[in-house]
N, C-alpha and C positions, 0 to 999 in steps of 0.2 A: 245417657241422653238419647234420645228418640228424634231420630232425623224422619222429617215429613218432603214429602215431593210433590210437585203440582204434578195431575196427571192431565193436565192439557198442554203441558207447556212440551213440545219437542225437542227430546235430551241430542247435545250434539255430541259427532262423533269423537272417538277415546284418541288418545292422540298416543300414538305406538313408542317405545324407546327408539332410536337410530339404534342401527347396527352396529356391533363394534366395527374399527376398521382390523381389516385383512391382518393376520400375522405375515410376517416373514417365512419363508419356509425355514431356515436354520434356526429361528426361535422353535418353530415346530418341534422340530427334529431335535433339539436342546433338551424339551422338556421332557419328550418319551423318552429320549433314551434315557432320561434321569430317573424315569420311572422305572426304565428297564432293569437296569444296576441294582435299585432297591427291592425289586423283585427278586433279580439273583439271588440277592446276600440275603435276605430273607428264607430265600428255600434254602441255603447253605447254611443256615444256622438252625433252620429249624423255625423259623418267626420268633427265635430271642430277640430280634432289632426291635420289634416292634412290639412285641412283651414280655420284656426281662423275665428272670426267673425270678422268685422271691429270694430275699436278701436275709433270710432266716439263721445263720450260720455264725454272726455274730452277737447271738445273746441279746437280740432287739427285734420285735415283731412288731414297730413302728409303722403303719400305713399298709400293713398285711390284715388281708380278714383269712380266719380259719373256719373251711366247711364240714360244719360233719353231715356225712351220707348216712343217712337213716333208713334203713331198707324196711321199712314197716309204715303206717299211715298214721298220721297227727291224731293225737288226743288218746293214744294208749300209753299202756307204763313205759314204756322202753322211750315212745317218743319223750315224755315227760322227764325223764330220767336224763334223757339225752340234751335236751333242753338247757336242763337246770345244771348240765355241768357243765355245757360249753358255755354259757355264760360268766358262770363262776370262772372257770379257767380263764376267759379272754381277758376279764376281768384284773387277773392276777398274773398272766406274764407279759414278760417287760413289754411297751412300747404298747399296749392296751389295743392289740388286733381288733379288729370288727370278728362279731359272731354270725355266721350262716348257717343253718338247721336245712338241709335238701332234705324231703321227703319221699323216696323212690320205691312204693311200697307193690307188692306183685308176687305169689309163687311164693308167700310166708317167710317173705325175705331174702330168698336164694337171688330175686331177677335183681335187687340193687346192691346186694354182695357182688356177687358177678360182673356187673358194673364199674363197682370199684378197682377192682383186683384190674382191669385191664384196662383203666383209663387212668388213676389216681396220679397225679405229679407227685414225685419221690421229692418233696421240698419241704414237709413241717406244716403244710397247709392246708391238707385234705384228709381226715383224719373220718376212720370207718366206728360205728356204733357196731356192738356186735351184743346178742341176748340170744339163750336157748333158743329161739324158737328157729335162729340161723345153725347154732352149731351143735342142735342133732342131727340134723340133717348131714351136714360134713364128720359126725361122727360117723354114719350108717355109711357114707360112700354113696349119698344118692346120685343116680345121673343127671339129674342137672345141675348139679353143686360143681361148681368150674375154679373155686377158691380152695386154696390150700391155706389154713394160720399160719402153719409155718412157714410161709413166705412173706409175715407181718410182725412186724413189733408193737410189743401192747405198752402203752401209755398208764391208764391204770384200769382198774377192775372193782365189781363191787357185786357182792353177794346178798344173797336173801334164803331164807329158811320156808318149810310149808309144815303143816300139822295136818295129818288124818286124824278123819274123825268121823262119827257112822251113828247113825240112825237109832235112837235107844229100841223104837218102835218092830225095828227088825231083830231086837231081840239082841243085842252090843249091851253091855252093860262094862265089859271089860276086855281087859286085849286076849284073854281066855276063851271068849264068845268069836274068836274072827278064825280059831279053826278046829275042824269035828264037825261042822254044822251037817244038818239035816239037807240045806238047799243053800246053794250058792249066793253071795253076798251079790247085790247092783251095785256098780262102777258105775258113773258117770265123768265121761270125758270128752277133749276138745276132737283127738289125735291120736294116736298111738307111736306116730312119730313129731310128736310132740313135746312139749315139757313133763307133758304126762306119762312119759316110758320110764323115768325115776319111781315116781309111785307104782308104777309098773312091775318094776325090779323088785320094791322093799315087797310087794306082794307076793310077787317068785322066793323073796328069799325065806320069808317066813311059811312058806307053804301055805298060803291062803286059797280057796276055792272063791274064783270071782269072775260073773259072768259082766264084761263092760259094755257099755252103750256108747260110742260115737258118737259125733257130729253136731255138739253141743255149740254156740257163740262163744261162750267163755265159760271161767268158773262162777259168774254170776249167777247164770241161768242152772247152773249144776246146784248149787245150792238151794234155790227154789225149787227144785224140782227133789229135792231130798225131805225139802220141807212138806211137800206134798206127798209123800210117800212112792214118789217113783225108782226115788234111787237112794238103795243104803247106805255108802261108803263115798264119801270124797275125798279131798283134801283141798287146803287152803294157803293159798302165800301168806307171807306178815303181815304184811301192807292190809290185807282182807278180812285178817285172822276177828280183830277186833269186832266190825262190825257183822260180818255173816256170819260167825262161830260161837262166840264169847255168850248174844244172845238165849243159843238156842241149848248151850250144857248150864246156863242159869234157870232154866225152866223144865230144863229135863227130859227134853225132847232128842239131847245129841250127848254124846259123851267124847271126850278128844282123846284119845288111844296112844298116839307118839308124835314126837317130832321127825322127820328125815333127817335129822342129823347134820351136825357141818364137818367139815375136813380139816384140822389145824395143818400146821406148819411142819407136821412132824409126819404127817398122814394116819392120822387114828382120827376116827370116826368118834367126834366129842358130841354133848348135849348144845343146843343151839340156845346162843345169848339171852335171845327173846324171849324162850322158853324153856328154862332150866327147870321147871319141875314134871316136865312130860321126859320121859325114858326117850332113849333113838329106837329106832328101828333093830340095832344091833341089842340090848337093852331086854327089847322084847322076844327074843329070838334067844336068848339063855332062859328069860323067863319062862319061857318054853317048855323048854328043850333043857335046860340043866346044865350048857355046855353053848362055847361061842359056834358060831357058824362056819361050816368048811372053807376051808383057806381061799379058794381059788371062788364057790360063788361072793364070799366075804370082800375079796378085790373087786370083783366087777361090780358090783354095789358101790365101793368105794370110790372108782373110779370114776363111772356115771354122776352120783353124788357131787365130785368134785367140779366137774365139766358143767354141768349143769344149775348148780346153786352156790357150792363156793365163790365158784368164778365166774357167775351168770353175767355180768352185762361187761363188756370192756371195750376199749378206745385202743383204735391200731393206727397206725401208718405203714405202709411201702415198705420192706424191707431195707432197699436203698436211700432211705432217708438220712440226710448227714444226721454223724452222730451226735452233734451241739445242737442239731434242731430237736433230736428223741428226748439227750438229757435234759433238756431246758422245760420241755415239756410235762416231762416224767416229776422232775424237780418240782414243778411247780403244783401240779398234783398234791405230791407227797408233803408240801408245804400246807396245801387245802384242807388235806385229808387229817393235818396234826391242830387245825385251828378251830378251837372253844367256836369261835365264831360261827366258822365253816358250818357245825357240828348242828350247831343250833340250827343255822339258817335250812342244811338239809331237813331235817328231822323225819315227815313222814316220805319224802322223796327216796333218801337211803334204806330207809327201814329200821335203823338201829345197827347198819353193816358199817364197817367199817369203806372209806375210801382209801384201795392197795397201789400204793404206785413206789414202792422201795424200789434200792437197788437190786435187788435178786425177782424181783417182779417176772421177770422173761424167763427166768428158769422153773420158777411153779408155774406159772400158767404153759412154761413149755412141756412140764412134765403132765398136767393135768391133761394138755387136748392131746398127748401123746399117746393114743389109746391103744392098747395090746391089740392085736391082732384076734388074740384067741376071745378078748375082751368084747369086740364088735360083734364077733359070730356069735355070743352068747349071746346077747341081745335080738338080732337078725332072726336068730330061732324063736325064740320065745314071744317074737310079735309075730311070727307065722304059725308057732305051730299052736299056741294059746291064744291068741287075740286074731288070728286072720287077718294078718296085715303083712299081705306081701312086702317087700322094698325093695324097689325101682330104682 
């Protein structure tokens, strides 16, 4: 409704509330000091008075929402990934928590790692996304990496596979063509201390000559730019595999060399699910060679391998987390991870990986980000003294 006003008519004046009357001065004095007290007890508790902790401990996440810190920016795989399981999860333990997704993306995920680890409430509630692109960086020991895993419990974890594959154009026809050459293969990649220091390693281990190019967006544009003839040699996730790859060795433009391999449960480097008719990397490196690969580069491969794609993306909390709030969570997972349903509804979100959240869950993933000493400096070197990448 549209209210009209004479504008000749002279509006009288607003007529003001009364004042309240006067307190008492001992009401006065009543009510701060009641404010006082509640301040006290407040700072001596910490501000439990006035926000309990969550009541997580008895097997009920009833009127609890659980945040995941996402140290990366919306709309990429990790964010997606992280998404799609915290829902699923809220979904499915008891008391049907609300889901929150924080997004704190900066410093390729180090600045809202870092964040986590020193502000997180140890209650079941605040639960850390983790994906390579975090924990090579805390493999290398970078300086601003202020998070240690092993001051975290992982919830569950879930893996992905990647396939190289190279240029027929630059003369690859087979994995026989990737050493002896005349002149050095093009690498295209993101990083070097990236996801891309695995493809890195299977290079190192097969004795390839490969000069790389940096500072790529993603593997998207690596791909185009191989289609273009700038660059010989990439590799590709699962998730990718399909539509940038699959094209280009139907037409005869690309040929796909190996899998990276996955890690079973036993630590041998097996053929990846997804891709059971490409050789690993180990695979091609007898075919070679006539004989497996020395002991000690054959761990460091392995080990990186497992840090990296075995166990690429996983769900933490706090150390001090009660333990009915880890197993409940763990539990429920591992419930997710065994349901037809689940399975489906993942599909191209997981990749075809399985979702790990068993009982022994903390001791592989403890042993995977547990990295040899001699393991790290192998690496360290070979991105200084072959790819020119200091580590800070």
């Amino acid at each position: 409704m549209t209210v009209l006003t004479d504008p000749t008519r002279t509006p009288e004046p607003a007529t003001l509330p009364a004042d309240p009357p006067p307190q008492r001065p001992s009401r006065v004095a009543a009510v701060v000091g009641g404010f006082g007290v509640l301040a006290v007890i407040a700072s001596v508790l910490g501000g439990d008075l006035l926000n309990p902790p969550a009541a997580t401990e008895d097997g009920d996440y009833a009127g609890e929402t659980v945040e995941f810190m996402i140290p990366l920016a919306e709309g990429g795989g990790t964010d997606t990934w992280a998404r799609f399981i915290g829902n699923e999860l809220s979904r499915a333990v008891p008391g049907r928590p609300g889901f929150a997704p924080v997004n704190e993306d900066g410093g390729e995920g180090i600045l809202g790692t870092n964040q986590y680890v020193a502000s997180a409430e140890p209650d079941g509630t605040e639960v850390l996304v983790s994906t390579a692109t975090t924990v090579v960086p805390y493999l290398l020991e970078m300086s601003a990496v202020q998070y240690d895993f092993a001051d975290l419990r992982p919830i569950a974890a879930n893996g992905t596979g990647a396939v190289v594959y190279a240029r027929t154009g630059a003369g690859v026809d087979s994995v026989r063509d990737l050493v002896d050459r005349d002149r050095p293969l093009r690498f295209g990649g993101i990083a070097a201390t990236s996801l891309d220091v695995t493809t890195l390693m299977a290079f190192d281990l097969l004795g390839m000559d490969v000069d790389a190019i940096f500072g790529f967006e993603g593997r998207g544009p690596v791909n185009l730019a191989l289609q273009r003839g700038e660059i010989d040699i990439d590799y590709q996730t699962t998730s990718s595999y399909a539509s940038a790859v699959q094209p280009l060795v139907k037409d005869g433009k690309a040929t796909a060399l190996f899998s990276l391999g996955q890690v079973d449960e036993d630590g041998r480097i097996v053929r990846d699910p997804n891709f059971p008719r490409l050789p690993t990397v180990v695979e091609v490196y007898e075919q070679l060679n006539g004989a497996p690969p020395e002991p000690e580069a054959l761990a460091a491969y392995r080990d990186i391998l497992a840090l990296t794609y075995t166990y690429q993306k996983a769900l933490w909390v706090p150390e001090d987390t009660p333990d009915a709030a880890v197993d409940l969570l763990q539990s429920t997972a591992a419930r997710l991870g065994n349901d037809p349903g689940f399975e489906e509804r993942a599909g191209e979100v997981l990749g075809g990986y399985p979702l790990e959240a068993s009982g022994d869950l903390r001791r592989r993933v403890g042993e995977a980000y547990a990295v040899d000493d001699d393991v790290r400096a192998r690496v360290v070197e070979l991105l200084e003294s072959d790819y020119d990448t200091p580590v800070e």
